[in-house]
N, C-alpha and C positions, 0 to 999 in steps of 0.2 A: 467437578469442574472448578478450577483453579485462576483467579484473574486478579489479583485482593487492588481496591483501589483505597489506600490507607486517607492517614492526613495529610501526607506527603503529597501527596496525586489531589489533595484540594487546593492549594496553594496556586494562586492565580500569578501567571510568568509575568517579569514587569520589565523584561526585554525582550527583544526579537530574537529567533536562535542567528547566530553568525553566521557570516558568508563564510563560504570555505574558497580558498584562492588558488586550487593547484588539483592535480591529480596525489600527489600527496598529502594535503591537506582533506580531502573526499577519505582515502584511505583510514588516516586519523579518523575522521569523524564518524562513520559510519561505518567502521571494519573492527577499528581496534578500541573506539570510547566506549565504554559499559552505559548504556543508556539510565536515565535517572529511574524509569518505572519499566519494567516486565513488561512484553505485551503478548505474549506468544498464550493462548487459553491452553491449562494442563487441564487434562481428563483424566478419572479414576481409571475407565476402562475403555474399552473399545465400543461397546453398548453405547454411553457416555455419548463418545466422540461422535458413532454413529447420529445419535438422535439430536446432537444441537446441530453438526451438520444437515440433517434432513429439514431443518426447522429453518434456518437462512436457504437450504440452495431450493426449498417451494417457493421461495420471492423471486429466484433470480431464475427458473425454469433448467436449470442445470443440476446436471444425473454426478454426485460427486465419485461414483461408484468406476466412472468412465475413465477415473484417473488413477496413478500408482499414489500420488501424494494430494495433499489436502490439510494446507495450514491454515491456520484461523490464530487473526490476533485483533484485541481489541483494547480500547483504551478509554477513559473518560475527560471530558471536554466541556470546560464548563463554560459554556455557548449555547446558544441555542440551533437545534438542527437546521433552519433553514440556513443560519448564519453561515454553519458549518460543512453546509453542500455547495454555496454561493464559491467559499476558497477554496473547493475542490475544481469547481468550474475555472477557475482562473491556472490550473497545475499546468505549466510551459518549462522555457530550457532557461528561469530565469529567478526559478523557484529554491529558494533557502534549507526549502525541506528535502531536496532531494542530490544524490553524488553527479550536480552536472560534466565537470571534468575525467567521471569514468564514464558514467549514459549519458550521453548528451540527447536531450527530448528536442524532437521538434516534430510541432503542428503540421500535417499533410494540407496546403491553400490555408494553414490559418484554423482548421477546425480539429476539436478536440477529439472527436468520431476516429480520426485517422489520425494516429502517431509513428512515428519514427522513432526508435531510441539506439544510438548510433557508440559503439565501445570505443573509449579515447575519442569518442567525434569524431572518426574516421568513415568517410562514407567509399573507400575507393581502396580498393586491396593492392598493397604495394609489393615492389619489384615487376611492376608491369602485370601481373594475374589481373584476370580480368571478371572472372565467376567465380572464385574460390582462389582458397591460398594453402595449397598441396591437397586439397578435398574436403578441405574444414571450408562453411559460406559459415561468417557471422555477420554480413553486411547486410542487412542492420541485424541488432543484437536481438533487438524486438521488435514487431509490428505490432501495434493493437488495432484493431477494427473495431469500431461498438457494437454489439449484439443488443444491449436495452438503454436508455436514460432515462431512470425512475426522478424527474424533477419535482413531481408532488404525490405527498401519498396518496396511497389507491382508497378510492371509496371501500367505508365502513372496517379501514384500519387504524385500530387505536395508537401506536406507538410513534406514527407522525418520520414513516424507513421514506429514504432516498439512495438512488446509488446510482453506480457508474459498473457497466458491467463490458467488459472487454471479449474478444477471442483472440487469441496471440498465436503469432509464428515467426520465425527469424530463427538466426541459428542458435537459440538458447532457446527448446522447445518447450514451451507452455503452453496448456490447453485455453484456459481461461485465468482472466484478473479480475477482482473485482473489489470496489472500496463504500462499504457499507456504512447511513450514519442514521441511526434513529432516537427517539428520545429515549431516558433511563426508564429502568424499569424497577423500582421498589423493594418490590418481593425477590428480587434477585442479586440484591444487596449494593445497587451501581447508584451513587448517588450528585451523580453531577448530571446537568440537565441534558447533555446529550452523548450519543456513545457512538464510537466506529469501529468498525473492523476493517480488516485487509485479507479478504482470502485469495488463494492461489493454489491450481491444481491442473497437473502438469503428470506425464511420462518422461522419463527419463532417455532421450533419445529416439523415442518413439514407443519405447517397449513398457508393457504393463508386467514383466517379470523380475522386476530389479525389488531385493526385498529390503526395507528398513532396516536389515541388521547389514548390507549391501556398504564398503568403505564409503562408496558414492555417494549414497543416500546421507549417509552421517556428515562427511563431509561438507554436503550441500547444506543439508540440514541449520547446521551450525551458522554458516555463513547468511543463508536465506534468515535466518530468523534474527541475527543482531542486528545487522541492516534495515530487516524490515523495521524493529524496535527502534534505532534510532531513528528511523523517517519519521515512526507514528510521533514519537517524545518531542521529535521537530513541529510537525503540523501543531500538532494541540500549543505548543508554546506559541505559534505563530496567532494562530485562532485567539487565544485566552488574551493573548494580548493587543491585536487588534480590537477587540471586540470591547474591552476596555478602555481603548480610547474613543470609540464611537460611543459608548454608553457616559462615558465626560464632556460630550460634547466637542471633543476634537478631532481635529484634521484627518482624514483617512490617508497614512505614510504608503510609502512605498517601500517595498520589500526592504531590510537593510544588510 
């Protein structure tokens, strides 16, 4: 298993990431920017993959076997976990870290249990369709429902895990989401004081036959996974650097 967090990855941000201003400006940043740090975890083998999969999805009560895909990416944050679960509670349509003018996020009444993520923000299929537009529905892109909110760790666990665990449907079919932050772990060579992941596992249009070496798969592959990278390289710059002006005793900003 492959995730190296150098010197690079300790350097604490001492700006906020930028806002992006457009749907082309979303594209840039999270389609076509080379993210500063990897987050995507490589596995030697399939063994491997299996057995740190099986080791997260016992937290989150979810069978990873249920699905054709199953990424895992992880990053280090040097924050502390509860700091780092606190800004995952605050993720809206208004958030720096993520491509609002492609997903546009919004809260179902305001709560985070129930989201909306809506493609170019469009909630209403044009030229008059009214259910679909020639048989494709992607209105909304995604729906999340919460299945768990782990706010504080579980009695008689040492690692001090919180997360946020989704069930998704919309017309871009995912099983489950979920964004995991626990403290480092030593022996496993992570040494900033807290760590997240972003897993996600999904069938591809419903079918569990679609193989990895599948155009589809690669395709998605590629694009799922820099995005995911730049979101994660977004959050930790946000975190690192909040969390820095609260440990100086300053003002807590608003997103910039």
């Amino acid at each position: 298993m492959k995730n190296k967090q150098g010197a690079a990855g300790k350097k604490r941000a001492k700006t906020p990431p930028r806002r992006t201003t457009g749907i082309f400006s979303d594209i840039h940043a999270f389609f076509f920017n080379t993210p500063p740090q990897r987050t995507r975890i490589r596995f030697k083998n399939q063994d491997e993959r299996d057995h740190f999969s099986r080791r997260i999805m016992q937290r989150l009560d979810v069978k990873p076997d249920q699905f054709n895909v199953l990424n895992i990416h992880q990053i280090g944050i040097e924050a502390p976990v509860r700091y780092v679960f606190e800004e995952l509670l605050s993720w809206g349509g208004d958030s720096t870290c993520w491509p609002n003018h492609l997903a546009q996020v919004e809260r179902q009444d305001g709560l985070l249990e129930h989201i909306n993520i809506y493609l170019l923000g469009r909630k209403n299929y044009p030229l008059g369709f009214k259910k679909s537009l020639l048989g494709l529905k992607f209105i909304p892109l995604f729906r999340l429902d919460a299945m768990k909110f782990q706010h504080v760790p579980e009695a008689g666990e040492s690692d001090n895990a919180r997360y946020l665990l989704y069930e998704c449907h919309g017309g871009y079919p995912i099983g489950f989401f979920s964004i995991y932050c626990r403290s480092s772990i030593a022996e496993q060579g992570e040494t900033h004081q807290s760590q997240l992941f972003m897993l996600v596992g999904f069938n591809f249009f419903g079918r569990q036959d679609v193989s990895e070496k599948h155009i589809i798969y690669r395709i998605w592959a590629r694009i799922h996974n820099r995005v995911t990278a730049n979101i994660m390289n977004r959050f930790k710059q946000l975190c690192e650097w909040r969390f820095f002006k609260i440990q100086n005793n300053m003002v807590r900003l608003p997103l910039e």
